[in-house]
N, C-alpha and C positions, 0 to 999 in steps of 0.2 A: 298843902296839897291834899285834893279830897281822894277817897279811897278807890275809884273808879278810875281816874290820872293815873295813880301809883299803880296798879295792875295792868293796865296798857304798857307803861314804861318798862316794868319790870318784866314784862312779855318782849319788848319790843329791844330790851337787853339781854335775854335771854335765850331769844333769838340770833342775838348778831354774837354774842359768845361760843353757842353751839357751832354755827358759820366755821367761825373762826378756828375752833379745836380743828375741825374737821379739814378745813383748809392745809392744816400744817401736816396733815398722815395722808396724803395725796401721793396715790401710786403714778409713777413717767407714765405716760399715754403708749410710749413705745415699747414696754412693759408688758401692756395689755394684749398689745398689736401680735407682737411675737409670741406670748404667752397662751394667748386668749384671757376672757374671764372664768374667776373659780365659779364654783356652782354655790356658793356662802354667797357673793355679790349677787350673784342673780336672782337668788330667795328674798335678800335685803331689800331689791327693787322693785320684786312684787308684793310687798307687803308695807312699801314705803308710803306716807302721803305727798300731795304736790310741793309743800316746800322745804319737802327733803330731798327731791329729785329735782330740786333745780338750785340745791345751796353751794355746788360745782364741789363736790367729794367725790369719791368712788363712784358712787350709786347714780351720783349724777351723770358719768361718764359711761357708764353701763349703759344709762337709760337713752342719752341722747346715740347712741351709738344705734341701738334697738329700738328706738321709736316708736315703729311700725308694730310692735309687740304689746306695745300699750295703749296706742291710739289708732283709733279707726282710719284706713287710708284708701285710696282706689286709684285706679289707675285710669282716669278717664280718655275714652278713646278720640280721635282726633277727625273730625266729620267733613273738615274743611281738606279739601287735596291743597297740597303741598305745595309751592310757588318759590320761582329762581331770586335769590336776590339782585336788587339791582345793583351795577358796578356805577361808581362813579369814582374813578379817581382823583386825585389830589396833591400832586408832587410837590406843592407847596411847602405841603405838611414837611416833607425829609427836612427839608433845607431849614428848620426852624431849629434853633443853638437857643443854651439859657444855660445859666453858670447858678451852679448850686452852691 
C-alpha cells in the first residue's frame, strides 16, 4: 500500500473512531430541552469545524437546534395572495381495511 492510500485510510479511520467516542457521551435531548444548553457547549460550537458539527454528539445537537446562529437565513415574504384549498372528497378512502 503506497503512502498516500495509508494516510486517507488512516484519516478516514480516525475519523469514524472520533464519531464513535463521541457517540457513546451523548447527553438525552430531553436533558437539553429542560435543562437548556451549558454555555462550555455553545463556545465548543462556535469554534467547531463542519464535520464535528454534524458527527451527531453534543455540539451537533447544539448546532442543529440553533442553525440560524450559524447560517445565513431569511424570512422571504410571500408576494402571491393566498388561495382556498380546493375540497374534494373521497369516502372511498374510510372504507379501505389492510391487516398488518
Amino acid at each position: 500500500m503506497d503512502r498516500q492510500r495509508f494516510s486517507v485510510l488512516a484519516g478516514v479511520l480516525g475519523a469514524l473512531m472520533a464519531t464513535t467516542s463521541t457517540a457513546q457521551d451523548r447527553t438525552p435531548i430531553e436533558d437539553f430541552i429542560q435543562n437548556g444548553f451549558p454555555l462550555e457547549l455553545a463556545q465548543e460550537a462556535l469554534s467547531a469545524d463542519l464535520p464535528h458539527l454534524l458527527s451527531g454528539g453534543d455540539t451537533a445537537v447544539y448546532f442543529n437546534f440553533d442553525a440560524s446562529e450559524f447560517l445565513p437565513t431569511a424570512v422571504l415574504p410571500r408576494r402571491v395572495p393566498t388561495m382556498a384549498l380546493g375540497e374534494h372528497p373521497m369516502p372511498e378512502t374510510g372504507g379501505i381495511k389492510v391487516e398488518t
